[in-house]
C-alpha positions in Angstrom: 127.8 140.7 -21.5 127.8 139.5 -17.8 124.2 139.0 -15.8 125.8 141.4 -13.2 127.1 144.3 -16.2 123.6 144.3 -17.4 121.9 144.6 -14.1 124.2 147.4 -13.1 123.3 149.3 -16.1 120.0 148.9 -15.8 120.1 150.6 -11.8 121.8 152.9 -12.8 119.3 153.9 -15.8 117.0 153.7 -13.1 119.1 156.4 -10.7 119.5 158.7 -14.0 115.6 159.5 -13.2 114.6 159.0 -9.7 111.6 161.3 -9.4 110.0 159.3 -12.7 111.4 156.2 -11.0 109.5 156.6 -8.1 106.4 157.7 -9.6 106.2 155.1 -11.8 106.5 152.5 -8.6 103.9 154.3 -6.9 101.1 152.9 -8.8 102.2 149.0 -8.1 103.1 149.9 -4.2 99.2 150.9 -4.0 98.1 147.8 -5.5 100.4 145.5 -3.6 99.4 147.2 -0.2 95.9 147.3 -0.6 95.9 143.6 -1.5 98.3 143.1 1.8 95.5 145.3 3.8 92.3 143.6 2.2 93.6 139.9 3.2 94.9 141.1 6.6 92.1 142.6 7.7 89.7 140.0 6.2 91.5 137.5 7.6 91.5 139.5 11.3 87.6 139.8 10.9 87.2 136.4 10.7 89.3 135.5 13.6 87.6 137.8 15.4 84.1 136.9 14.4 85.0 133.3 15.1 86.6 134.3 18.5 83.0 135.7 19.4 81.4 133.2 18.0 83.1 130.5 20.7 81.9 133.1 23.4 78.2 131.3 23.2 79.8 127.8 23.1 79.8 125.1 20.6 76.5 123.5 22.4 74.3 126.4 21.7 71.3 126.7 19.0 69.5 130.0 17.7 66.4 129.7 16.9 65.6 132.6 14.8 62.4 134.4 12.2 62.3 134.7 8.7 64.0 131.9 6.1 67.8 131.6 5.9 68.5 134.6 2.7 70.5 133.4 0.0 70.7 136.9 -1.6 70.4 140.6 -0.4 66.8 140.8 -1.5 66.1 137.9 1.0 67.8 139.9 3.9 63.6 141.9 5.0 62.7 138.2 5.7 65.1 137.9 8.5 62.9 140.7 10.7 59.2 138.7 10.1 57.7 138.2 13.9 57.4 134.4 13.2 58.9 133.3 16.6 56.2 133.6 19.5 55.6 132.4 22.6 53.9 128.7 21.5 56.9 128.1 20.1 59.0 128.6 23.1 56.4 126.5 25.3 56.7 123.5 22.2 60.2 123.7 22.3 60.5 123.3 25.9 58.2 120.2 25.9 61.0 117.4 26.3 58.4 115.2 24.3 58.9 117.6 21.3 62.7 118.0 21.8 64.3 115.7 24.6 67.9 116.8 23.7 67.9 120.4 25.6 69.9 121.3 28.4 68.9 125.0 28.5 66.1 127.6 26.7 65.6 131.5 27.2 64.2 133.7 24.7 65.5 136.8 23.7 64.3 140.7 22.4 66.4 143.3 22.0 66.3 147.0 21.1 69.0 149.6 21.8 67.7 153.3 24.1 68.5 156.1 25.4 68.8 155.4 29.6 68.2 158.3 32.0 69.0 158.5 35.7 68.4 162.5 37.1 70.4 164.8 34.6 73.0 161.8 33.4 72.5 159.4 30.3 74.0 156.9 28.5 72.8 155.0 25.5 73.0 151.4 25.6 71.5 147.9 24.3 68.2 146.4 26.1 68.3 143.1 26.2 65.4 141.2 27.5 65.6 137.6 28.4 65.5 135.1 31.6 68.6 134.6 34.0 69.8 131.8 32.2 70.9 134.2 29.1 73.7 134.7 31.0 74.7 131.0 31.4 75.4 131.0 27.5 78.1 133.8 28.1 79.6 132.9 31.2 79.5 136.1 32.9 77.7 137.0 36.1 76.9 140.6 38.3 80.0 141.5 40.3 77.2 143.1 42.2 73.7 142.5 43.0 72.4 139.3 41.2 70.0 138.4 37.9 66.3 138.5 38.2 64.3 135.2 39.3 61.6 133.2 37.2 59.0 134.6 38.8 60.1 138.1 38.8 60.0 137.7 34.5 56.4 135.7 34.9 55.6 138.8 37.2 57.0 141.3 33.9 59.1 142.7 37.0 60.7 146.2 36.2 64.0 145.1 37.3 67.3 145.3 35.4 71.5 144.4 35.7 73.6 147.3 34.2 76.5 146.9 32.5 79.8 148.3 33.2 80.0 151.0 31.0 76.3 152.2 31.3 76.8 152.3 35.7 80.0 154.5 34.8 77.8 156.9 32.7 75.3 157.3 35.3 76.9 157.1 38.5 80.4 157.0 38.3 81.7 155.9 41.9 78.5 156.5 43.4 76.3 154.1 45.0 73.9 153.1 42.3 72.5 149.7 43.4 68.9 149.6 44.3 67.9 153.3 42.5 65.6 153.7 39.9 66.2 154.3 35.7 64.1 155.5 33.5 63.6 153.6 30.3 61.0 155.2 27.6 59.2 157.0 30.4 59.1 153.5 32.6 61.2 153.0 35.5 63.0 150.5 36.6 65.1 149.0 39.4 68.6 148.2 39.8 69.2 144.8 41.1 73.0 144.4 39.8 75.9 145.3 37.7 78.3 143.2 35.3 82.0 143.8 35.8 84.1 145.0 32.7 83.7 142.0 30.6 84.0 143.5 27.1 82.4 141.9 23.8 81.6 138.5 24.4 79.9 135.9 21.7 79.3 139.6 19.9 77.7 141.4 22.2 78.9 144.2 24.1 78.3 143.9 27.7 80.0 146.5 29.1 76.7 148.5 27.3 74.0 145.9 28.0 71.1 146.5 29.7 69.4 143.1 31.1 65.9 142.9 32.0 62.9 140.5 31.8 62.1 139.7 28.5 58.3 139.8 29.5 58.9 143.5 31.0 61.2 144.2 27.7 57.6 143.1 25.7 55.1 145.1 28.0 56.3 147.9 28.7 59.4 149.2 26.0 58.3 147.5 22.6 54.5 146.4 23.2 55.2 143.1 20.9 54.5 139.6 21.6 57.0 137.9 19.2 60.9 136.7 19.9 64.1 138.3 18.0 65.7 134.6 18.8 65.1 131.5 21.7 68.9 130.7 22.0 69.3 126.5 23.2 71.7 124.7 24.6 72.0 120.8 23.6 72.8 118.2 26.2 76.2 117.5 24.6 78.2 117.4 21.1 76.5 114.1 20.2 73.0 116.2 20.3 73.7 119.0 18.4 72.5 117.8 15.0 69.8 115.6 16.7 68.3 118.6 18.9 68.7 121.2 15.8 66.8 118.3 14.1 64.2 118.1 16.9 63.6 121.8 17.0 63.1 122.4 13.6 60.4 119.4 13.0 58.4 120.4 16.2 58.3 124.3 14.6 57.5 123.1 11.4 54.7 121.3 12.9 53.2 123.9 15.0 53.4 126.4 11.6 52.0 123.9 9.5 54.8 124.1 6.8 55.2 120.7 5.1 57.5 122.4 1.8 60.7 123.3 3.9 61.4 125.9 1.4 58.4 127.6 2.7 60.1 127.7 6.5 59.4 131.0 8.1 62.5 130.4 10.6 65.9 129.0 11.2 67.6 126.8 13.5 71.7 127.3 13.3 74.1 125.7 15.3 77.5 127.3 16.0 79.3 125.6 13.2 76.9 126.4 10.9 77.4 129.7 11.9 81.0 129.4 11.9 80.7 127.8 8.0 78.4 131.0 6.7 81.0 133.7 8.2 83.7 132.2 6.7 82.1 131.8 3.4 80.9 135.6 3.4 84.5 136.5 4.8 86.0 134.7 1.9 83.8 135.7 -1.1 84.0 139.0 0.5 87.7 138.6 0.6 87.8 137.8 -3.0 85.6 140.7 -4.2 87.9 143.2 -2.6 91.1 141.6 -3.4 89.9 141.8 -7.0 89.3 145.1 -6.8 92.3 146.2 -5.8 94.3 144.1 -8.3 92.8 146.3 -10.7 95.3 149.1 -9.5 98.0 146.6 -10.4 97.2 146.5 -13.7 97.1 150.5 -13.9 100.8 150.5 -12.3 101.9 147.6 -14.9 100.2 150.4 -18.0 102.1 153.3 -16.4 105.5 151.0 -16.1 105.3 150.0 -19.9 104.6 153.6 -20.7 107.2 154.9 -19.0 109.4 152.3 -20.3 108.5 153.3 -23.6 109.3 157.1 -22.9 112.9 155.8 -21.6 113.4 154.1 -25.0 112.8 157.1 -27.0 114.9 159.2 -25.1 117.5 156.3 -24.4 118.0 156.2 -28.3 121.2 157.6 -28.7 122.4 155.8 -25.5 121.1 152.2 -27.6 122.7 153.1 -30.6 126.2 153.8 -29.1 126.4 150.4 -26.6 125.4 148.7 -29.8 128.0 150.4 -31.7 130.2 149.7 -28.9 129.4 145.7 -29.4 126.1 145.2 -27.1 123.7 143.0 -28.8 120.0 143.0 -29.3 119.8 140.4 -26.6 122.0 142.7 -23.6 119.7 145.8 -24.7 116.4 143.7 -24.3 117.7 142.0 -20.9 118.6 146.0 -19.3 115.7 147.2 -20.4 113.5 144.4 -19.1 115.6 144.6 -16.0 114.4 148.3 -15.4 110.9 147.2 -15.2 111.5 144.3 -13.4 113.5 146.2 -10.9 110.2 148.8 -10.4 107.7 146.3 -10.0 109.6 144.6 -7.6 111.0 147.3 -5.8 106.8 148.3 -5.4 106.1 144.7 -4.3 108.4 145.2 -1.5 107.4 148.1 -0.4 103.5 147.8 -0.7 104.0 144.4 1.4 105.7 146.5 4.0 102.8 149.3 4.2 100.5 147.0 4.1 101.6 145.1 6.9 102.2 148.5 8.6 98.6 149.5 7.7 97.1 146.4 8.7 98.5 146.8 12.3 97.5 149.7 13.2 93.9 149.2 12.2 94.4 146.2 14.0 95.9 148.4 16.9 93.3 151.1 16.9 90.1 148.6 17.2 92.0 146.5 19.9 92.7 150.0 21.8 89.4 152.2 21.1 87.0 149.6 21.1 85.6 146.8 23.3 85.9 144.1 20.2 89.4 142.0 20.6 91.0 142.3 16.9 93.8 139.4 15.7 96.4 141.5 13.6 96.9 138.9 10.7 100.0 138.9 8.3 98.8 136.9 5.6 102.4 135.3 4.0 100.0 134.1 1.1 99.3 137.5 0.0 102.7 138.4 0.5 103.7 135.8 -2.2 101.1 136.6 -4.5 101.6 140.4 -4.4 105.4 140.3 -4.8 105.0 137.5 -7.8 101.7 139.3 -9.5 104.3 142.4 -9.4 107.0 140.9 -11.0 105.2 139.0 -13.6 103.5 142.5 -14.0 107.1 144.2 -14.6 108.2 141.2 -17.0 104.7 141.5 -19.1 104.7 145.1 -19.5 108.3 145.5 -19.9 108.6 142.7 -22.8 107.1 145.3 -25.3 109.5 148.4 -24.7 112.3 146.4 -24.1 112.0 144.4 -27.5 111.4 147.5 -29.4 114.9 149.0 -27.8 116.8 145.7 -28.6 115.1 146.3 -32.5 117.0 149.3 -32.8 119.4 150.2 -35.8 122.8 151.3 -34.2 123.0 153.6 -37.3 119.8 155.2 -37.4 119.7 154.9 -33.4 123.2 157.3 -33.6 121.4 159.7 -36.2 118.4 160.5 -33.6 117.8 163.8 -32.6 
């Protein structure tokens, strides 16, 4: 019997029962898609991390408390109040580390902001001018705050976009007073609508002295992070290098598994993400391949089903002169048929899914988000679902092709 006589009969098997047809599909169009949706939007998060990432530029170094985790129980350790001020002065000293271009430090806390009867909540960032620098973004209106207006813990601030638009709307907001945690402040400039860059949202930052941020809203004396800039590529690993002997020194740690900071350059920031990303990736992925397995039970169940009430139908094509071999191949065709009829459409609303979640954060939120379609997935979903369909489908379809024509015609 022909490749092409087989494969009709199978279809139309198939079209005999559409409703259990599509049913038994559903399962493997789940799976499919949600491996589709897991790789796209892992892949998207990634690219968008990354894309923030670049924001602070491939010269800059954090300088941040608590040891690097290497497990969730290690994750307290990253809020310790090891950074201080004695380290920002060592650091500075270009007999300690000669390779630096550029230093702030930097606190931050997020708070309700109150002008008359309006408010908006936003995050308080509280560093020196130079902050700024690392982004690349400057007021539109107004200007930063000088050196010695942070020495002099100056109640000054620079509003972003969003956060003047709350307040004020059109109004003329530059010079007037805030209130921060019952502490006012002054408006000396705005930010124009810059969006998230190197992950932070500035359209709902609030700028202000970092010495003023200390004093007067969270009455500490330590750093969240001193952000660096080396002099050029070829000091990156020399200044990291610099900065994390000259810390070590001042804390008196000599076991650097003892360190009570980290110093991480933007590809070693760059190299964690995308190892979280991936594992992450991985976890999910596995998850949801899980569901594939479900839809490949329900197939050879169904199939199974078919057989028995097929019976009659097996016994008469055999009568008829089908061999074992044409009933195994139509029957193994079915499944194959549903698993990759499911592969094809679970790639399709996957991809569908993946875009609009992709859509919906580029559209309703200030973070820029690349709509990945991963072709890899696309190739291991449709072949996982059709060696799925020829797995589960060898069992029902060898136990039709065992069947007697005789005792197959006496069946009830």
């Amino acid at each position: 019997m022909s490749f092409f006589y087989t494969l009709k009969t199978a279809i139309i098997g198939l079209r005999t029962n559409k409703i259990r047809s599509m049913l038994t599909v559903l399962g493997i169009v789940i799976g499919i898609s949600s491996i589709i949706m897991i790789i796209s939007i892992g892949q998207g998060a990634r690219a968008m991390i990354l894309n923030q990432l670049s924001g602070w530029g491939s010269l800059t170094i954090s300088v941040e408390p608590g040891a690097m985790p290497e497990g969730i129980s290690d994750m307290v350790e990253i809020y310790t109040n090891s950074i201080r001020n004695r380290d920002l002065k060592a650091i500075k000293n270009p007999f300690n580390v000669p390779n630096i271009k550029k230093i702030t430090p930097v606190v931050f806390t997020s708070d309700t902001i109150v002008y008359g009867r309006e408010t908006s909540r936003g995050q308080l960032v509280g560093s020196t001018g130079e902050y700024m620098d690392f982004l690349n973004v400057y007021p539109s209106e107004g200007r930063l705050f000088t050196e010695d207006e942070v020495k002099n813990k100056s109640k000054v601030v620079v509003l972003g976009w969003r956060i003047k638009d709350d307040l004020f709307g059109e109004s003329e907001a530059l010079g007037k007073k805030i209130k921060i945690k019952d502490q006012w402040f002054r408006i000396i400039g705005f930010f124009p609508k810059s969006g998230t860059v190197g992950m932070q949202d500035l359209d709902k930052m609030v700028l202000l002295p970092y010495t003023a941020a200390q004093s007067y809203l969270l009455g500490t004396d330590y750093f969240q992070a001193i952000i660096l800039q080396a002099k050029d590529e070829d000091h990156i690993n020399s200044a990291a290098e610099d900065i994390t002997r000259t810390i070590r020194e001042l804390h008196n740690i000599t076991d650097p598994d003892k360190d009570d900071f980290r110093v991480i350059t933007m590809d070693q920031a760059a190299s964690m993400i995308e190892g979280v990303m991936a594992a992450l990736t991985f976890f999910l992925g596995s998850v949801a391949a899980i569901s594939l397995v479900v839809g490949g039970i329900g197939i050879m169940n169904i199939m199974l089903v078919s057989v028995t009430e097929r019976t009659r139908e097996i016994g008469l094509r055999k009568a008829l002169g089908a061999t074992s071999r044409d009933i195994l191949l139509q029957f193994l065709y079915e499944s194959i048929i549903l698993t990759g009829l499911g592969g094809i459409l679970g790639v399709f609303l996957g991809g569908v899914f993946s875009w609009f979640i992709a859509w919906s954060v580029n559209n309703f939120t200030t973070y820029k988000w690349f709509f990945v379609f991963p072709i890899s997935g696309v190739l291991l979903g449709v072949g996982v679902a059709t060696i799925t369909g020829i797995v589960f489908g060898i069992y029902p379809a060898r136990k039709a092709a065992k069947e007697s024509p005789i005792e197959a015609l006496k069946y009830e």
